[in-house]
mmCIF file as gemmi writes it, N, C-alpha and C atoms, coordinates in Angstrom:
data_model
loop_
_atom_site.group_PDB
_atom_site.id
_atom_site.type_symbol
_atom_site.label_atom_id
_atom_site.label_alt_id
_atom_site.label_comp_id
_atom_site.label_asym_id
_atom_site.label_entity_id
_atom_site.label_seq_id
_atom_site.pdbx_PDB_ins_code
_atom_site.Cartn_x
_atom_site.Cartn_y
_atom_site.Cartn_z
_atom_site.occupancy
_atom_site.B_iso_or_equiv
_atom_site.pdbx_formal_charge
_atom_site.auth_seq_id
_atom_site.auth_asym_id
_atom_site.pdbx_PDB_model_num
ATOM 1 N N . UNK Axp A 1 ? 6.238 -1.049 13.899 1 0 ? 1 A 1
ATOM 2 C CA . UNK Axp A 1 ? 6.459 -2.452 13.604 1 0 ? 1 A 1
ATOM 3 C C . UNK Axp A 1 ? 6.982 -3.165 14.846 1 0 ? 1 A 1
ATOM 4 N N . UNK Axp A 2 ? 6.159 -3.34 16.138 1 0 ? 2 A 1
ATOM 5 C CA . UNK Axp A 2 ? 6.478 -3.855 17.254 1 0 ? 2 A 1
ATOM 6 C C . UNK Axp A 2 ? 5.933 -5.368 17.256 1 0 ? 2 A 1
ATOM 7 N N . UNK Axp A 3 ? 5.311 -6.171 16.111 1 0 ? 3 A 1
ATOM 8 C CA . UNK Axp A 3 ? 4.925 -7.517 16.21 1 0 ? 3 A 1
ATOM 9 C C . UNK Axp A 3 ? 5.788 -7.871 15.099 1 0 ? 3 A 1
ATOM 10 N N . UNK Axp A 4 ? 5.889 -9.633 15.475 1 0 ? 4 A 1
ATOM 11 C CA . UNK Axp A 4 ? 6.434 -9.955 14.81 1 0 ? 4 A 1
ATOM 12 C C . UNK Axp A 4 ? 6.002 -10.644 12.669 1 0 ? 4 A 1
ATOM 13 N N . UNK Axp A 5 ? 6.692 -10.821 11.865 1 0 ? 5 A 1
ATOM 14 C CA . UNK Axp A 5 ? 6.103 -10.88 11.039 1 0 ? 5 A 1
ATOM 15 C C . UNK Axp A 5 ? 5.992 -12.152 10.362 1 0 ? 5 A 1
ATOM 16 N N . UNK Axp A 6 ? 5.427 -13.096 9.848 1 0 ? 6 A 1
ATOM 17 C CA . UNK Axp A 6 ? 5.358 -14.13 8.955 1 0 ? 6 A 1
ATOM 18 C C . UNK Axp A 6 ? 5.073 -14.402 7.838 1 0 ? 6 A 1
ATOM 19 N N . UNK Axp A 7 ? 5.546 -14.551 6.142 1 0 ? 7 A 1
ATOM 20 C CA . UNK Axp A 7 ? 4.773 -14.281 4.678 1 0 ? 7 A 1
ATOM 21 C C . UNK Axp A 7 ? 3.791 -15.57 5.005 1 0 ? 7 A 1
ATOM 22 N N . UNK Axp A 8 ? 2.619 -15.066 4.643 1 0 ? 8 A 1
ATOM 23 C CA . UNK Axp A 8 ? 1.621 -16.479 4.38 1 0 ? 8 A 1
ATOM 24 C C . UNK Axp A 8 ? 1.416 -17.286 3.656 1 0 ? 8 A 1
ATOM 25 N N . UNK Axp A 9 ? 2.325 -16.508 2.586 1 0 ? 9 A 1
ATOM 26 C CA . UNK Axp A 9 ? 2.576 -17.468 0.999 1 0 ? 9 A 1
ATOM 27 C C . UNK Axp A 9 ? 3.744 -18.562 1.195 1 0 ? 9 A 1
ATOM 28 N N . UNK Axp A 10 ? 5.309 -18.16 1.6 1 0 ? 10 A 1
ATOM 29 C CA . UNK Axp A 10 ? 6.339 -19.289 1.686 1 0 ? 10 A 1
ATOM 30 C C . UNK Axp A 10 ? 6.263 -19.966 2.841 1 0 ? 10 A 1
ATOM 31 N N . UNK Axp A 11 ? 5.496 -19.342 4.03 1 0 ? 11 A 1
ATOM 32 C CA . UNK Axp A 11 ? 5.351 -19.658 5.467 1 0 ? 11 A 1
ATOM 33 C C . UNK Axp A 11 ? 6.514 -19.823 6 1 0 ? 11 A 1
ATOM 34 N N . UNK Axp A 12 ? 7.642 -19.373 5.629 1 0 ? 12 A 1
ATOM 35 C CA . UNK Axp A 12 ? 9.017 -19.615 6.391 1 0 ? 12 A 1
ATOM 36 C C . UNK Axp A 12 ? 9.231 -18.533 6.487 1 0 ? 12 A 1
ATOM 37 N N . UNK Axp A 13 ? 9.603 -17.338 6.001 1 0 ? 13 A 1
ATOM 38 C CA . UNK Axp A 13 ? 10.031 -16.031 6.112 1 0 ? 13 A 1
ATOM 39 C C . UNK Axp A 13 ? 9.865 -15.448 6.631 1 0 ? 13 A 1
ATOM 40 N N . UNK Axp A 14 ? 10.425 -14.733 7.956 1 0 ? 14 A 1
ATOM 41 C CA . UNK Axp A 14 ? 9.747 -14.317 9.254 1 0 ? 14 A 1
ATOM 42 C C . UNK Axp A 14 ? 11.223 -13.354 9.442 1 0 ? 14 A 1
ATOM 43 N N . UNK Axp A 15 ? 11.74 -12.602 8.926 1 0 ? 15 A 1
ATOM 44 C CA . UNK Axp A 15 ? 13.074 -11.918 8.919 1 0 ? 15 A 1
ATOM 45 C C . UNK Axp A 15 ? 13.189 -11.19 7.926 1 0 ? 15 A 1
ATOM 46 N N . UNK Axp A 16 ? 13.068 -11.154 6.525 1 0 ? 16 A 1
ATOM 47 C CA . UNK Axp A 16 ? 13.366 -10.65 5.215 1 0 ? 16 A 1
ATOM 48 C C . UNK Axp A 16 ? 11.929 -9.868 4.59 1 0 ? 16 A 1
ATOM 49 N N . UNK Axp A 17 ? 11.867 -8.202 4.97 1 0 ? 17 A 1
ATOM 50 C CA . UNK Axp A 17 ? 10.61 -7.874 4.242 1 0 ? 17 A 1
ATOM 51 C C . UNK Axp A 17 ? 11.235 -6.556 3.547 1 0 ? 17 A 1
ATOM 52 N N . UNK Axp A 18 ? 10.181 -6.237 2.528 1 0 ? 18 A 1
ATOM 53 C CA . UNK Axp A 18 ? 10.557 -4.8 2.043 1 0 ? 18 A 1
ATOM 54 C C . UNK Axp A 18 ? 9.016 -4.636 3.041 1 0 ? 18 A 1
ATOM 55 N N . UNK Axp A 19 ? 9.351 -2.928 3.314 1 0 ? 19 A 1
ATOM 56 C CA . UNK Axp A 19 ? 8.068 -2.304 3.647 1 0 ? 19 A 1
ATOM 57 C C . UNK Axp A 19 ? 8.366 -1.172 3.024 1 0 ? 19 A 1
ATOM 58 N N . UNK Axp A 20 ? 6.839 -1.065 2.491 1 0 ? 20 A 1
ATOM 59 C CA . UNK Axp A 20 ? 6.266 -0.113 0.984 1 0 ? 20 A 1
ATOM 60 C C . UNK Axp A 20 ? 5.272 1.322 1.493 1 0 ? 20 A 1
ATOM 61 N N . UNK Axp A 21 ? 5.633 2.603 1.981 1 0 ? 21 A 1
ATOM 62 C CA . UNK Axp A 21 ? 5.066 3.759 2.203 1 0 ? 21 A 1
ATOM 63 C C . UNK Axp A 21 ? 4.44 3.771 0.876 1 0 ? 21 A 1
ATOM 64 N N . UNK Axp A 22 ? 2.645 3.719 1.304 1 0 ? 22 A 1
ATOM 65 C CA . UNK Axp A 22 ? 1.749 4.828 0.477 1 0 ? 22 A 1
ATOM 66 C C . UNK Axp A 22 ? 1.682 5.795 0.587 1 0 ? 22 A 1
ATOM 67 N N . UNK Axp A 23 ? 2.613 6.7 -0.499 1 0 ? 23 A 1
ATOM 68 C CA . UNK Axp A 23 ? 1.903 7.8 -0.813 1 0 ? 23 A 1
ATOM 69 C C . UNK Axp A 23 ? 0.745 8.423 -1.515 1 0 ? 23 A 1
ATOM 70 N N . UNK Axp A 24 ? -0.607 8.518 -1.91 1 0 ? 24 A 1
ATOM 71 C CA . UNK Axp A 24 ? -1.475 8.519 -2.651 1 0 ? 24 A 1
ATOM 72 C C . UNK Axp A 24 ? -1.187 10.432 -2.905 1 0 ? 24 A 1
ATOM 73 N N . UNK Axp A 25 ? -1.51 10.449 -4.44 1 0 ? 25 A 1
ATOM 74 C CA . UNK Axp A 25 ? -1.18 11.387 -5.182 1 0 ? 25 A 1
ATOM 75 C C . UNK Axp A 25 ? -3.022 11.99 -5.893 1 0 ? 25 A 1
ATOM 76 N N . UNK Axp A 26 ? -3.646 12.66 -5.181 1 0 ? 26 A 1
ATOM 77 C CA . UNK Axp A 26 ? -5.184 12.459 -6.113 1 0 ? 26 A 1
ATOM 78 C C . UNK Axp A 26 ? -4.696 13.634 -6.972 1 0 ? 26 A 1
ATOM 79 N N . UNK Axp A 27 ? -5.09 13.368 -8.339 1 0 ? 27 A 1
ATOM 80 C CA . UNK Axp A 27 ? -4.929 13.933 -10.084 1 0 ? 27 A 1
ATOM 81 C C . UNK Axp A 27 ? -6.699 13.927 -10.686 1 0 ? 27 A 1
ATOM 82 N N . UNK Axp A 28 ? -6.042 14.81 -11.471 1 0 ? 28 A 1
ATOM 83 C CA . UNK Axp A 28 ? -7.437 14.339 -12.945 1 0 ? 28 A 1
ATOM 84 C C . UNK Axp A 28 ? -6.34 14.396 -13.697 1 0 ? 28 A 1
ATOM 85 N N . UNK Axp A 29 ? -6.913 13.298 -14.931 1 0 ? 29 A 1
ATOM 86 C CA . UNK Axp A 29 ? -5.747 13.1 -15.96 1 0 ? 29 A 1
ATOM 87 C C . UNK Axp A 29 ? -6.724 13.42 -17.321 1 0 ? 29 A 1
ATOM 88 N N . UNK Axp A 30 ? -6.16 13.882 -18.352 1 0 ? 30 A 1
ATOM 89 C CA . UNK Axp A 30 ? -6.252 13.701 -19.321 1 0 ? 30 A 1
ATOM 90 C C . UNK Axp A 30 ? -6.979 12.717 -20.459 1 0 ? 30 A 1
ATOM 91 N N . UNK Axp A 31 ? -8.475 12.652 -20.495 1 0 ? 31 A 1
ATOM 92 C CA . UNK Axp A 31 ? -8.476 11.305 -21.1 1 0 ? 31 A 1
ATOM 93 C C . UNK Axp A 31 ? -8.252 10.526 -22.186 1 0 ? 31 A 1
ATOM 94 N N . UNK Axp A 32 ? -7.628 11.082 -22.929 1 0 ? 32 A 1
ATOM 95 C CA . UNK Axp A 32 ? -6.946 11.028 -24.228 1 0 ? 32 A 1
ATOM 96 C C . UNK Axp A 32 ? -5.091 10.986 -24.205 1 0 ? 32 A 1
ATOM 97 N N . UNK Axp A 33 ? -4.83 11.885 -23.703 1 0 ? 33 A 1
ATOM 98 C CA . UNK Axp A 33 ? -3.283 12.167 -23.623 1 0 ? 33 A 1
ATOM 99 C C . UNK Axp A 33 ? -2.679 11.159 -22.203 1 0 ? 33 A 1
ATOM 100 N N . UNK Axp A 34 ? -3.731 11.279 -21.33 1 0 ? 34 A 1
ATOM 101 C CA . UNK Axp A 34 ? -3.198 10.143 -19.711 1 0 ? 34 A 1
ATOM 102 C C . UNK Axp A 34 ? -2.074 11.928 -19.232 1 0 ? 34 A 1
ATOM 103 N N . UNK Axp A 35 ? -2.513 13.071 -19.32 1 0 ? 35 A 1
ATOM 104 C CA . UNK Axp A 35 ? -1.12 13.907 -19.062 1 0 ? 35 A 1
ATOM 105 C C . UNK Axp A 35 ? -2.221 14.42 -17.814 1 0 ? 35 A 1
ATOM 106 N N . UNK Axp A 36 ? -1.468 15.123 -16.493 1 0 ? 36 A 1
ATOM 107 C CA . UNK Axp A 36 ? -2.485 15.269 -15.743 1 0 ? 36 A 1
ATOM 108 C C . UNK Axp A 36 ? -2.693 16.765 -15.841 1 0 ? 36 A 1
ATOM 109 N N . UNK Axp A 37 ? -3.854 16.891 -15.359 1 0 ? 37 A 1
ATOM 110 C CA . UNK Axp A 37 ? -4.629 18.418 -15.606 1 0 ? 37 A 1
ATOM 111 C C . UNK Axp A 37 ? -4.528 18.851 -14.632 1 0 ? 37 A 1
ATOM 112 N N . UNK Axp A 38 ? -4.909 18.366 -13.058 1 0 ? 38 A 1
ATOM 113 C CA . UNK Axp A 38 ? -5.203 19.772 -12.222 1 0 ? 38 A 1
ATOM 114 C C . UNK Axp A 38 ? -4.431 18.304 -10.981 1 0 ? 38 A 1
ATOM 115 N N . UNK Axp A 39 ? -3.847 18.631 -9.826 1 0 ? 39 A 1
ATOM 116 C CA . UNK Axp A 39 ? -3.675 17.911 -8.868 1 0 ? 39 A 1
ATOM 117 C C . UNK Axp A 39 ? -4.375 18.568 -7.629 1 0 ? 39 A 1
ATOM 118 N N . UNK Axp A 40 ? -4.804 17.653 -6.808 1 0 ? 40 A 1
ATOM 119 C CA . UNK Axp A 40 ? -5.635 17.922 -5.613 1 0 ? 40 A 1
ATOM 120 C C . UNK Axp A 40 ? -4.966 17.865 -4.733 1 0 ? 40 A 1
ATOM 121 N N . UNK Axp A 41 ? -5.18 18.648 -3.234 1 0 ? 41 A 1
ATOM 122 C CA . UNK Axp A 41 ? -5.039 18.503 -1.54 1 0 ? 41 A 1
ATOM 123 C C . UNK Axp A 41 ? -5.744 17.602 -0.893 1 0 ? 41 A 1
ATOM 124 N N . UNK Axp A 42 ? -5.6 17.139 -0.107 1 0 ? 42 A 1
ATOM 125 C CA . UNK Axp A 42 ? -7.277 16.196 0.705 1 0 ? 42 A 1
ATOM 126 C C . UNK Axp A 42 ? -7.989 16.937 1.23 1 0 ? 42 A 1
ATOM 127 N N . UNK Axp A 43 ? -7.872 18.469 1.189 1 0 ? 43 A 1
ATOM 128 C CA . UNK Axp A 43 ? -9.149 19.304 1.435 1 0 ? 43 A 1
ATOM 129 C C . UNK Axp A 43 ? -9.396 20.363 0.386 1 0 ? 43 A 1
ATOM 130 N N . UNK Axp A 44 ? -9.494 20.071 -0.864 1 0 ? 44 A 1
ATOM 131 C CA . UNK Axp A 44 ? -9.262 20.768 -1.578 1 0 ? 44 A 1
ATOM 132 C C . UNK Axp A 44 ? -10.22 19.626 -2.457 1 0 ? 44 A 1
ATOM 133 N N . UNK Axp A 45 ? -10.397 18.209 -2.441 1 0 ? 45 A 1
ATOM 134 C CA . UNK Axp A 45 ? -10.845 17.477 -3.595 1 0 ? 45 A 1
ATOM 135 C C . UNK Axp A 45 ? -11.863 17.662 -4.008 1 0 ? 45 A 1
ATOM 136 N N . UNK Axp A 46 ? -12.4 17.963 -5.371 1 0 ? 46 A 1
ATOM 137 C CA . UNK Axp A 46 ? -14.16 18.025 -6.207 1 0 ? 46 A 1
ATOM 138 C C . UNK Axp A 46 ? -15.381 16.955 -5.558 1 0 ? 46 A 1
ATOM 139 N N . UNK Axp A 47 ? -16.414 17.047 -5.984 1 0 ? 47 A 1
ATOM 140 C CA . UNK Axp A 47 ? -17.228 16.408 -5.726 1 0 ? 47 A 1
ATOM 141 C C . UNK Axp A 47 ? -16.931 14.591 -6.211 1 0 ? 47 A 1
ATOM 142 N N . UNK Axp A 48 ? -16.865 14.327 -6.878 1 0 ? 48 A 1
ATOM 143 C CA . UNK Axp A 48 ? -16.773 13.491 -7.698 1 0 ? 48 A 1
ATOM 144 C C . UNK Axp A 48 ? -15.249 12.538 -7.305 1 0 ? 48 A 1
ATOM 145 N N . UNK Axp A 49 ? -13.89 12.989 -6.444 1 0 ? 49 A 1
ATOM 146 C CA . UNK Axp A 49 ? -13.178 12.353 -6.402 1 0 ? 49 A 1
ATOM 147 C C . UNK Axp A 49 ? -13.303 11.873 -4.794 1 0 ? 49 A 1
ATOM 148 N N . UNK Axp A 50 ? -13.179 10.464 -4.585 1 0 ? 50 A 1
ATOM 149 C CA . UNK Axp A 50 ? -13.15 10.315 -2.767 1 0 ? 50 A 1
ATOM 150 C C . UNK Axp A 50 ? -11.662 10.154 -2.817 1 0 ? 50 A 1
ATOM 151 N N . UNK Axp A 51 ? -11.73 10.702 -0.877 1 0 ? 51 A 1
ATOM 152 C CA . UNK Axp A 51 ? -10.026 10.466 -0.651 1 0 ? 51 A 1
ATOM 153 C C . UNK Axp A 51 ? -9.869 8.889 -0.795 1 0 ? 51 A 1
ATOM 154 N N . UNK Axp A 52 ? -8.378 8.784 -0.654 1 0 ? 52 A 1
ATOM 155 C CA . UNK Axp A 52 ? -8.025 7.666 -0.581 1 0 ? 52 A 1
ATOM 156 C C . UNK Axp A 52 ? -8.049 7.305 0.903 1 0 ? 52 A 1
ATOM 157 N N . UNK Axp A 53 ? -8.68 5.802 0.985 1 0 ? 53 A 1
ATOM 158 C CA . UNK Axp A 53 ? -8.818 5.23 1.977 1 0 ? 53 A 1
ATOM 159 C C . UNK Axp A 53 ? -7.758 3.775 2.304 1 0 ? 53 A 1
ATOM 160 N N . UNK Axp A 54 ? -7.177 3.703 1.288 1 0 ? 54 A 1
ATOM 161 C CA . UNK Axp A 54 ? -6.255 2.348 1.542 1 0 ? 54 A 1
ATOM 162 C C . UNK Axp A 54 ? -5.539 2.08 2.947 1 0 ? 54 A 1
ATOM 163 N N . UNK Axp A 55 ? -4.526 1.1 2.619 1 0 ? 55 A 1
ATOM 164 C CA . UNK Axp A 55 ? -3.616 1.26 4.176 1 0 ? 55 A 1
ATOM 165 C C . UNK Axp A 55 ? -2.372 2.1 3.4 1 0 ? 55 A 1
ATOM 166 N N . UNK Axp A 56 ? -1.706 3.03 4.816 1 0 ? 56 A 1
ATOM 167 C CA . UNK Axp A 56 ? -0.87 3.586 4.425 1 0 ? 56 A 1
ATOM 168 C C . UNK Axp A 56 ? 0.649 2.952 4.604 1 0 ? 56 A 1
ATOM 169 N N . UNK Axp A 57 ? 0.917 1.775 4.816 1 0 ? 57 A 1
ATOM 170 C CA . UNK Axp A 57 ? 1.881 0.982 4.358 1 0 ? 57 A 1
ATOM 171 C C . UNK Axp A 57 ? 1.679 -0.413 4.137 1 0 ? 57 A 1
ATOM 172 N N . UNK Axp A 58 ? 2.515 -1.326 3.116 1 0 ? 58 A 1
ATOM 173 C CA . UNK Axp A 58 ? 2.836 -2.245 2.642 1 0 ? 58 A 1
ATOM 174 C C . UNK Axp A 58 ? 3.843 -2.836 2.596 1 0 ? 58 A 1
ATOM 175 N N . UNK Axp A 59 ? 3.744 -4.563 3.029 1 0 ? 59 A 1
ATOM 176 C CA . UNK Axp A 59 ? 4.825 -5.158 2.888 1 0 ? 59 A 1
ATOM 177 C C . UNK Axp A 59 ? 5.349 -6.251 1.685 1 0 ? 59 A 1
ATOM 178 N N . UNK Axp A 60 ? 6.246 -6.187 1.758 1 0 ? 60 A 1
ATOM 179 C CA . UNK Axp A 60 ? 6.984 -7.16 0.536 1 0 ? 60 A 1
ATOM 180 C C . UNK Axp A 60 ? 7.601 -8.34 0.904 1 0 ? 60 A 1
ATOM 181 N N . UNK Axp A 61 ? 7.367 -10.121 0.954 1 0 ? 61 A 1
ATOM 182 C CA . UNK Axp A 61 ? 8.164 -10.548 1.217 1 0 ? 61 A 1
ATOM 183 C C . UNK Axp A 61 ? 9.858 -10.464 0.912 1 0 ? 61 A 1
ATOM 184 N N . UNK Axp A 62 ? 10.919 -10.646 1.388 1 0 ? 62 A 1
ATOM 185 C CA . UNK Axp A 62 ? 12.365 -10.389 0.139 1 0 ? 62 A 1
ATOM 186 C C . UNK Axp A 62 ? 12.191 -11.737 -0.107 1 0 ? 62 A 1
ATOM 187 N N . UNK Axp A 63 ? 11.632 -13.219 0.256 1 0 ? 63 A 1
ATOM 188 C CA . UNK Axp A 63 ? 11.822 -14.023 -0.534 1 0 ? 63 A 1
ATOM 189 C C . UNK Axp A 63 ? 10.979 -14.792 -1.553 1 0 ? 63 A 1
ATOM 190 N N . UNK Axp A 64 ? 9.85 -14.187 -1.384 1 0 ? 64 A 1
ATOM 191 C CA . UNK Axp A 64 ? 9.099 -14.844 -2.041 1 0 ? 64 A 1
ATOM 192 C C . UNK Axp A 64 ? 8.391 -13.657 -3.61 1 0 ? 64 A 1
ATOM 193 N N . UNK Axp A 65 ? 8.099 -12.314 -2.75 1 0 ? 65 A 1
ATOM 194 C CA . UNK Axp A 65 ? 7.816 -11.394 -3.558 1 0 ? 65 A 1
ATOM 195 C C . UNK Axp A 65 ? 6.298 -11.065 -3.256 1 0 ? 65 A 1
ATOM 196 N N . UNK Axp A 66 ? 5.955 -11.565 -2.663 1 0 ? 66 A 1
ATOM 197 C CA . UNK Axp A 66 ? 3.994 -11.678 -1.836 1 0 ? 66 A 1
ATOM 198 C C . UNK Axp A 66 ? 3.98 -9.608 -1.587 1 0 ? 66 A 1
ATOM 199 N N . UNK Axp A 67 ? 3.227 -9.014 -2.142 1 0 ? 67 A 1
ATOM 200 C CA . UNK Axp A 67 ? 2.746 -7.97 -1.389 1 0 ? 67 A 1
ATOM 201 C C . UNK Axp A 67 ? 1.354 -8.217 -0.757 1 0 ? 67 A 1
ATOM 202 N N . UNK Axp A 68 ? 1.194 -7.881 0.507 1 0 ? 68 A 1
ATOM 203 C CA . UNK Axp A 68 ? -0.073 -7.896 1.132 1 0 ? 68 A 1
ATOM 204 C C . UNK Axp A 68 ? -0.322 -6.473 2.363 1 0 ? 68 A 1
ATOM 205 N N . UNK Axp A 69 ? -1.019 -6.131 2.718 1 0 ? 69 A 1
ATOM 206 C CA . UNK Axp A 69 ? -1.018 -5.282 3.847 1 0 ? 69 A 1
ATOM 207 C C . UNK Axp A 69 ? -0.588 -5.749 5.051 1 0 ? 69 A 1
ATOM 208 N N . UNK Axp A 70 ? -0.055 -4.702 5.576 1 0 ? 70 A 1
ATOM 209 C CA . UNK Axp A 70 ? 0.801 -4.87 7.03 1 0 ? 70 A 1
ATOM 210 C C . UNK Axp A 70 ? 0.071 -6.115 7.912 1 0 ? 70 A 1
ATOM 211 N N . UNK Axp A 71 ? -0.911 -5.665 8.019 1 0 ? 71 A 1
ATOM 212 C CA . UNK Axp A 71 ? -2.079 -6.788 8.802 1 0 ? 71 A 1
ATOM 213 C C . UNK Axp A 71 ? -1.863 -7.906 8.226 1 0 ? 71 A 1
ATOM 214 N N . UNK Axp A 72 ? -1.803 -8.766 7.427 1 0 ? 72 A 1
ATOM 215 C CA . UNK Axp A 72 ? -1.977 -9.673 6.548 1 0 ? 72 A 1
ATOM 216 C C . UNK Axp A 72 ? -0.537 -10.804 7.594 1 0 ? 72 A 1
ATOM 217 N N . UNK Axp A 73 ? 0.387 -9.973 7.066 1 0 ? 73 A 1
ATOM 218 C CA . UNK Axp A 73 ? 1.901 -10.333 7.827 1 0 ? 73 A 1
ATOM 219 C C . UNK Axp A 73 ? 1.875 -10.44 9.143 1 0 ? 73 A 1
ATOM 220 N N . UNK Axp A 74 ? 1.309 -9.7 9.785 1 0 ? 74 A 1
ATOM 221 C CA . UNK Axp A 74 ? 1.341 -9.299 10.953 1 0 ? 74 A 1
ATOM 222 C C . UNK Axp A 74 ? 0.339 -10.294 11.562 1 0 ? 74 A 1
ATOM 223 N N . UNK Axp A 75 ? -0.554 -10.796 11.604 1 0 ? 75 A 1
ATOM 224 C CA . UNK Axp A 75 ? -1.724 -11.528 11.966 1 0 ? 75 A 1
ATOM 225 C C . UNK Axp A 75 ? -0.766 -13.035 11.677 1 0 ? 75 A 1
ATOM 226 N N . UNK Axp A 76 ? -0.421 -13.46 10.586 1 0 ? 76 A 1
ATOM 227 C CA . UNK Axp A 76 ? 0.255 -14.789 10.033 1 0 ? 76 A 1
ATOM 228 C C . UNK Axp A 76 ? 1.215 -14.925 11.005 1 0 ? 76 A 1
ATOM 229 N N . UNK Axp A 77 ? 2.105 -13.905 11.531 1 0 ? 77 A 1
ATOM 230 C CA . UNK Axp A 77 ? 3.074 -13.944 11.944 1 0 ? 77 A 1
ATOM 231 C C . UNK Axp A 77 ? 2.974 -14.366 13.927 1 0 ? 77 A 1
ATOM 232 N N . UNK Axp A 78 ? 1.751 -14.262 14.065 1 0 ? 78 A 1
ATOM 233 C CA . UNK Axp A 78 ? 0.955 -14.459 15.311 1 0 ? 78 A 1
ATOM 234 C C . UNK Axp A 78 ? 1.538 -16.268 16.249 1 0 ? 78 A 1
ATOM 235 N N . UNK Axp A 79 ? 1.47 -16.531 14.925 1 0 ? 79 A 1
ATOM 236 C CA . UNK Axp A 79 ? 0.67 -18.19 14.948 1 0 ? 79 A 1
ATOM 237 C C . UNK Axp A 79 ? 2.054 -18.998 14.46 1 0 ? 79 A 1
């Protein structure tokens, strides 16, 4: 986190963030019960499940409540 940040929603907040670690958890669940059955590795996953590709962190404004990806903040915060 070497740039600076700006929410794009209150446009004032440039000091106050939560930042949110993804952890992604890949499961098969249950489709009846929602209880999970088997949990996966990322080299270990079936045909049928893709890894997760998201971003692996997220920010929170503290004043407004905006979650968006790091980029999002980070780009706003440019300008």
């Amino acid at each position: 986190m070497s740039t600076p940040y700006r929410c794009p929603n209150c446009k004032t907040n440039r000091t106050r963030f939560n930042m949110i670690s993804q952890v992604p958890q890949a499961v098969k669940l249950n489709p009846q019960s929602g209880e999970v059955v088997e949990q996966y590795s990322n080299d270990q996953l079936d045909p049928f499940h893709l890894p997760y590709r998201g971003p692996e962190l997220k920010i929170q404004c503290a004043a407004c409540g905006l979650v968006e990806d790091e980029k999002t903040f980070a780009k706003f915060g440019e300008s």
